[in-house]
Structure formats: C-alpha cells, structure tokens
C-alpha positions in Angstrom: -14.1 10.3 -19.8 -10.9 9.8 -21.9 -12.0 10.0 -25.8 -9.3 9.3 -28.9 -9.7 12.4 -31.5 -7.0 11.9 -33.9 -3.6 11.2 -34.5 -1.1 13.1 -36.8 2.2 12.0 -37.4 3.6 11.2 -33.6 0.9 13.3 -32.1 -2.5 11.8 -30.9 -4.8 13.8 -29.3 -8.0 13.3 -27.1 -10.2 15.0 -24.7 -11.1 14.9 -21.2 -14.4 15.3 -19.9 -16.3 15.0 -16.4 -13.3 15.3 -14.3 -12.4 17.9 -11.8 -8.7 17.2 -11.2 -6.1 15.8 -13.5 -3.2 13.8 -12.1 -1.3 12.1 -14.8 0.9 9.1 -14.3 3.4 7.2 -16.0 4.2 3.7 -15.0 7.7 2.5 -16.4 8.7 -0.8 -17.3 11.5 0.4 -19.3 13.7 3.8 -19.8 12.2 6.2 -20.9 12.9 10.1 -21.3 9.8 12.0 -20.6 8.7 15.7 -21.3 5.6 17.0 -20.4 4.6 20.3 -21.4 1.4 22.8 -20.8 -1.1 24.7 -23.3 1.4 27.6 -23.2 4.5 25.3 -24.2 6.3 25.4 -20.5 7.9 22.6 -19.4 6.5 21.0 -16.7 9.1 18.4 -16.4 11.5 16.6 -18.4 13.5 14.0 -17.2 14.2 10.3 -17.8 11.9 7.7 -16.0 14.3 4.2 -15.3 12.5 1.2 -15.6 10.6 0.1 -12.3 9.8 3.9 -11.8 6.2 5.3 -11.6 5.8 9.4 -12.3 3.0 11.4 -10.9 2.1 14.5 -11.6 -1.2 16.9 -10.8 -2.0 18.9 -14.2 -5.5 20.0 -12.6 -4.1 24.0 -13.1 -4.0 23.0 -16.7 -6.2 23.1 -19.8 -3.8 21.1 -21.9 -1.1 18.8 -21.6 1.5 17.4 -24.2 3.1 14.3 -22.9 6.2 13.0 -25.1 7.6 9.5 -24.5 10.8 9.1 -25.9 10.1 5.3 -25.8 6.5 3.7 -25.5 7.1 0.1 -25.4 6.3 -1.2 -22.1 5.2 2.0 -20.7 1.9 3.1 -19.4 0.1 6.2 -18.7 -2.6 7.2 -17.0 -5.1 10.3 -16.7 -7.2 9.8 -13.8 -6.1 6.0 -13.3 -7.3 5.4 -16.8 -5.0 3.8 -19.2 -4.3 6.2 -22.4 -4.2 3.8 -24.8 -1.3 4.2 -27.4 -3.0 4.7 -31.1 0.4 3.5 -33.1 3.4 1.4 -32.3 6.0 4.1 -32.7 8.6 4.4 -30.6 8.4 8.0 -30.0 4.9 9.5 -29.2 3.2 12.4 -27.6 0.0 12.3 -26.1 -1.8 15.6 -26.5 -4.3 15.7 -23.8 -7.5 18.8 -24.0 -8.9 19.1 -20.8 -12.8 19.9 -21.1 -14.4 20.5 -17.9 
C-alpha cells in the first residue's frame, strides 16, 4: 500500500507497505528528464524519457528511492502498477518513496 506523508517544497514523500518487490515505472506523455536516486544518494539512472516512452526499473534492493521529474505534466508513475499521485502542480517534483516491508 502506497500512503502520502508530506510534502516539502518540491519533495513529497510516502511510504510503502506490504510489498515484496518494487519496480517503478514512468509512463511518458511528454519529455521529461528523469533522475532516480537510492537511500545512499547513488544514481540509479538519469536520463531523459521522450514522450511515447515508458521507463522500468526494479528498486526491490532498495530501501528508498528519490524520483525527480524534471517535468510532471502528462507523466505518470507507478510503484507496483499503482499510480503515485502528484500532491502539487509544479513542474519540477521529486517523489521520495520509503520502502517498509
């Protein structure tokens, strides 16, 4: 289960419950530059997404992931095929993402 905590600034964060694995996905309707990082800041990709594209990505070694969208409108993603819902309408965002399980 996918629960909203709080959101500071650009930041949101929420945690994950009940789930074993953790694929996150990103389904693009339009550019975007994406940079996901893990609970000890490394880079686990970063890289623009053109619109049409969908991004996959197994974070199940993780405990936390930080997912920044360098543009949101249009673009979806997903932790464990469910939607993360975006809490503002900035352009920028990161998704902070605590994996409890």
């Amino acid at each position: 289960k996918l629960t909203f905590v709080e959101t500071e600034g650009q930041t949101s964060t929420y945690h994950l419950t009940g789930a074993e694995n953790f694929m996150l996905k990103i389904v693009a309707t339009n550019n975007t530059w994406l940079n996901i990082k893990d609970e000890n800041n490394q880079i686990l990709t970063d890289k623009a997404v053109n619109a049409g594209e969908t991004f996959e990505l197994d974070t199940s070694d993780s405990t936390r992931i930080r997912v920044r969208l360098g543009s949101t409108p249009g673009n979806q993603v997903f932790m464990n095929d469910q939607l993360v819902e975006y809490p503002t309408d900035m352009v920028t965002q990161n998704l902070v993402i605590q994996f409890n399980k």
